[in-house]
Residue, then its C-alpha position, 0 to 999 in steps of 0.5 A: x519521467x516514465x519509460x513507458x507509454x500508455x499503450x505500453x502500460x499493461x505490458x509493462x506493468x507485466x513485467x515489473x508489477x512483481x514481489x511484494x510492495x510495503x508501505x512508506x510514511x513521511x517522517x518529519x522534522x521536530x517541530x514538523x515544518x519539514x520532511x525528515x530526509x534521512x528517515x526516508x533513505x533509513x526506511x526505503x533501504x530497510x525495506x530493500x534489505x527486507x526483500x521488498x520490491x518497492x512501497x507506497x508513498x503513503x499520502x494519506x496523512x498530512x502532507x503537501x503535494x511538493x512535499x510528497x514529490x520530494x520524500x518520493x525523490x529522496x526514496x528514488x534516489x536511495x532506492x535506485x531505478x529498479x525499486x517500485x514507487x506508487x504514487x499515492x492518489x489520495x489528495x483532496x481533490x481529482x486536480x490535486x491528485x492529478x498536480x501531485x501525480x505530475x509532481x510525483x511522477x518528475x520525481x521518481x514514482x513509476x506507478x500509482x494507487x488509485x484512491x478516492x477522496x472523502x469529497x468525492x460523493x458519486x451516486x453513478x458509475x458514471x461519476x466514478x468512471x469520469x473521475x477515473x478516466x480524468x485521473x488516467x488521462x492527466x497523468x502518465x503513470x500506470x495505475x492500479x485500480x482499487x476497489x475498496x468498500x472505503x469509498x462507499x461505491x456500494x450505494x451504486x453496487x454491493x459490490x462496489x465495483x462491479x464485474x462489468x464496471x471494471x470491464x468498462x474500465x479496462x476496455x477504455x481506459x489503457x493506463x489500468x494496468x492492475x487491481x488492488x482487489x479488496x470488494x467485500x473486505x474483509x473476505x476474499x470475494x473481490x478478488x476471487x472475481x477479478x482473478x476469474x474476469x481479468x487476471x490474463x488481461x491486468x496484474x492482480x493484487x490481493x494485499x492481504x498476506x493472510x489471504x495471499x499466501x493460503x491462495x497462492x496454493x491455487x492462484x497464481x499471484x505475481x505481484x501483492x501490494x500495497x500493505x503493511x507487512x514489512x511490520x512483520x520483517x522479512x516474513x512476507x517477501x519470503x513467503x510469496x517468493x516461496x509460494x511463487x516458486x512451488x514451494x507454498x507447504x514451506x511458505x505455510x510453515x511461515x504463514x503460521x509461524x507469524x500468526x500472533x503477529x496477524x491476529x494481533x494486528x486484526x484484533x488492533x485494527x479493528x477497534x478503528x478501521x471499520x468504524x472510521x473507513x480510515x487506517x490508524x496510521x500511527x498504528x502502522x508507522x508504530x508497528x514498523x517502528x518495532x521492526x527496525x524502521x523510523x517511526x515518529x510521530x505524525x503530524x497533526x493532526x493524527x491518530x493515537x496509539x494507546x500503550x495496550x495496543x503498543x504491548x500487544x502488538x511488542x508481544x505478538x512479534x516476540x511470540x511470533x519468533x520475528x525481530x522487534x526493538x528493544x528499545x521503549x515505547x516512548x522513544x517511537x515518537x521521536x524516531x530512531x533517525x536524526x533529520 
């Protein structure tokens, strides 16, 4: 259970929407009838010792929603009380997001991510309103809103969501307490017009380190999330705390330290996520796999990750003076934590 009602939410959210917020992907048993509960704890008390704030329950791979309630039970009890745990909505349809927050919720998540699923096909703002407030309404967590040109909201809008969507948004629906802010991705647009309309009234997150970091020199940002930073170590707790607390000429010595790391995960990531609308998540549970984490493969069905992308992505993390595995390639599938 939350603590913390509706009307309370946005103040809340002030108050501990803070640092930096990483993801967590399931990892599951050999023959992937079951969650491996041992690689979750291994995965969210790395991401503590990283310096992370919290992580997303990433539900979008292949996932039950009981199952979803318990990895988010087995990170709530490794992590303890103070460590953020969204609540991933992307579930086939709005009454199984709205069951799974529920699930979610008894289980330890605080928060949610509002995401849209594949099925959900509006041609008004309307239809996505609705599907909001449904969604908000159903449950008891504070949730962030998430525009993102994945969900294909510019047949209403070019910018997806627009200023005065999200305006009618903020006004009626008290459990938005913050906005992932990604319109126009890849750019910063988005979230330069939610930072400019909203930033004194809900928490603004821009999750693209590559961006958050060169605009903390004149935003201020309190919170970022959600990503796959922690791919990258320590490296972006780091430097948001840094920029956070006045020293951003410090937190850019950082910033272009791990530069091949971030240009080699764009060059990776674009060979999938802009044709599809969709992250290669084996991609990302590999690349944190080389940061100490997991890994494993997922299960089916998913995505590859080809040995070119594997090497690019090893090197870059050497080049880039960050921690990386010495162990071989062929042991990611596996997974480094006996379940």
């Amino acid at each position: 259970m939350v603590d913390y009602t509706k009307a309370e939410a946005r103040a809340w959210a002030r108050q501990n929407f803070r640092g930096t917020v990483a993801v967590t992907h399931p990892s599951y048993t050999p023959d992937f009838s079951g969650i491996n509960e041992n690689a979750i704890r291994h995965d969210v008390l790395r991401l503590k010792e990283l310096g992370f704030a919290g992580t997303l329950i990433v539900a979008e791979v292949n996932v039950t929603p009981e199952e979803n309630a318990r990895i988010t039970a087995v990170a709530r009890e490794a992590a303890g009380p103070d460590f953020a745990l969204f609540f991933h909505a992307i579930f086939g349809t709005l009454e199984e997001n709205i069951r799974a927050a529920n699930l979610a919720t008894t289980a330890g998540a605080d928060r949610a991510l509002l995401a849209y699923p594949a099925a959900f096909w509006p041609t008004s703002y309307d239809e996505v309103f609705e599907y909001t407030r449904a969604f908000t309404e159903g449950t008891d967590l504070a949730t962030m809103l998430f525009p993102l040109p994945a969900w294909g909201f510019e047949r209403i809008h070019p910018a997806g969501m627009s200023v005065e969507f999200v305006r009618r948004v903020l006004d009626e629906l008290p459990s938005i307490v913050a906005i992932k802010a990604e319109q126009g991705y890849p750019g910063i647009p988005g979230v330069m017009e939610m930072y400019h309309h909203f930033h004194e009234e809900v928490v603004i997150s821009c999750p693209i380190e590559a961006e958050t970091i060169p605009l903390m020199s004149v935003l201020d940002f309190q919170f970022s999330g959600t990503s796959n930073t922690n791919w990258m170590g320590d490296y972006y707790p780091r430097a948001f705390e840094l920029a956070r607390t006045g020293r951003w000429e410090e937190a850019m010595k950082l910033y272009w330290q791990v530069h091949p790391a971030r240009q080699a995960n764009t060059a990776i990531s674009s060979t999938s996520t802009p044709g599809t609308s969709t992250i290669n998540r084996t991609q990302w549970k590999y690349q944190e796999w080389l940061a100490g984490f997991n890994g494993g493969a997922l299960r089916p069905p998913s995505s590859k990750m080809p040995d070119r992308f594997m090497k690019q992505a090893r090197q870059a993390l050497i080049a880039s003076g960050l921690p990386v595995t010495d162990s071989l390639d062929e042991e990611f599938v596996r997974g480094r934590t006996a379940a």
